[in-house]
C-alpha positions as CSV (number, residue, x, y, z in Angstrom):
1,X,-50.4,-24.4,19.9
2,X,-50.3,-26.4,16.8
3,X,-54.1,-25.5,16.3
4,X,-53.5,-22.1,16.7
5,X,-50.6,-22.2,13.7
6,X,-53.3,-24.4,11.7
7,X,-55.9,-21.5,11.9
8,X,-53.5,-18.7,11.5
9,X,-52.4,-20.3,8.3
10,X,-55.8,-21.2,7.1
11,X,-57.2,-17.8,7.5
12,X,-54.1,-16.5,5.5
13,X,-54.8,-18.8,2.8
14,X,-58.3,-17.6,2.8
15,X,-57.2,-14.1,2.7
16,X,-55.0,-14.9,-0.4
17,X,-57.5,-16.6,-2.8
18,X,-58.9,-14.7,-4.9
19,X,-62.9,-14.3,-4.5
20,X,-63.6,-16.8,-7.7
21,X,-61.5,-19.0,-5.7
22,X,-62.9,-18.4,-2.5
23,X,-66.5,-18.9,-4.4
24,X,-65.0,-22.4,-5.7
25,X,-63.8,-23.5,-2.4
26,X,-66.9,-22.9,-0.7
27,X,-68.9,-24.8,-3.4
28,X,-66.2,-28.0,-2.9
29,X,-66.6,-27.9,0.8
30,X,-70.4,-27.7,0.5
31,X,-70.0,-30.7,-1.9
32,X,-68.2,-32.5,0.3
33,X,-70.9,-31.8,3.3
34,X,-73.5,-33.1,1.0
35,X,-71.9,-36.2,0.4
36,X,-71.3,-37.1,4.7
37,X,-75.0,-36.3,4.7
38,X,-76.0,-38.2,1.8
39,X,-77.4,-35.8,-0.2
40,X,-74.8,-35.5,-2.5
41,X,-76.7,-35.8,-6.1
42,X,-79.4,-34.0,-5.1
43,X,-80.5,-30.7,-6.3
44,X,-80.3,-28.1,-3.2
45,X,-84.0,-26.3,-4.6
46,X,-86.1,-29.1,-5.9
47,X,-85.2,-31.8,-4.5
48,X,-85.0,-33.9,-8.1
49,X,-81.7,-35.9,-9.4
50,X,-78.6,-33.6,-10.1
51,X,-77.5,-35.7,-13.6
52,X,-74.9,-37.7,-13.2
53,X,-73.3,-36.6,-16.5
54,X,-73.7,-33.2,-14.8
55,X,-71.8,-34.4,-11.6
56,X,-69.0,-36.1,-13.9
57,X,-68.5,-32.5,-15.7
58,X,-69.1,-30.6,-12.6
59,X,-69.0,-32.6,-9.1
60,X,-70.1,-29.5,-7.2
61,X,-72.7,-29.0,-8.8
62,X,-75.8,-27.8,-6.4
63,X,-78.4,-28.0,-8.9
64,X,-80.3,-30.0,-11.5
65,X,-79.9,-28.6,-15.1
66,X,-83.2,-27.0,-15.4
67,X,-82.9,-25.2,-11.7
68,X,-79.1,-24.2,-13.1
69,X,-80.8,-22.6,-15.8
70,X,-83.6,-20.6,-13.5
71,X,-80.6,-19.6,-11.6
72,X,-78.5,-18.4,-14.3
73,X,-81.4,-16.4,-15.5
74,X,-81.8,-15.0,-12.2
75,X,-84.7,-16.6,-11.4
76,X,-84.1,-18.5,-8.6
């Protein structure tokens, strides 16, 4: 029973964000999931170091600064 209230309530809380939050959230969670599989620091497409002044400013960050870049650009 108390399950069930948990999920009800999380998926009403999901429902409520907004879809930047919902965006944010997901990034946090796969941030989190990186770090119990010790790849946390890691960029997600080359494999290289995700800087750690870049983690500091940004600690979900899934890429390196140069991937971030191809991806902004639409590139990757």
């Amino acid at each position: 029973m108390v399950d069930r209230a948990t999920s009800a309530y999380t998926r009403e809380f999901a429902f409520s964000l907004s879809e930047a939050d919902r965006k944010a959230l997901l990034l946090i969670e796969q941030a989190l999931l990186r770090m119990d599989q010790g790849t946390y620091g890691v960029c997600v497409h080359c494999q290289g170091v995700v800087q750690e002044k870049r983690l500091e400013a940004v600690p979900w960050a899934r890429h390196c600064l140069d991937c971030q870049e191809m991806q902004d650009k639409g590139l990757l």
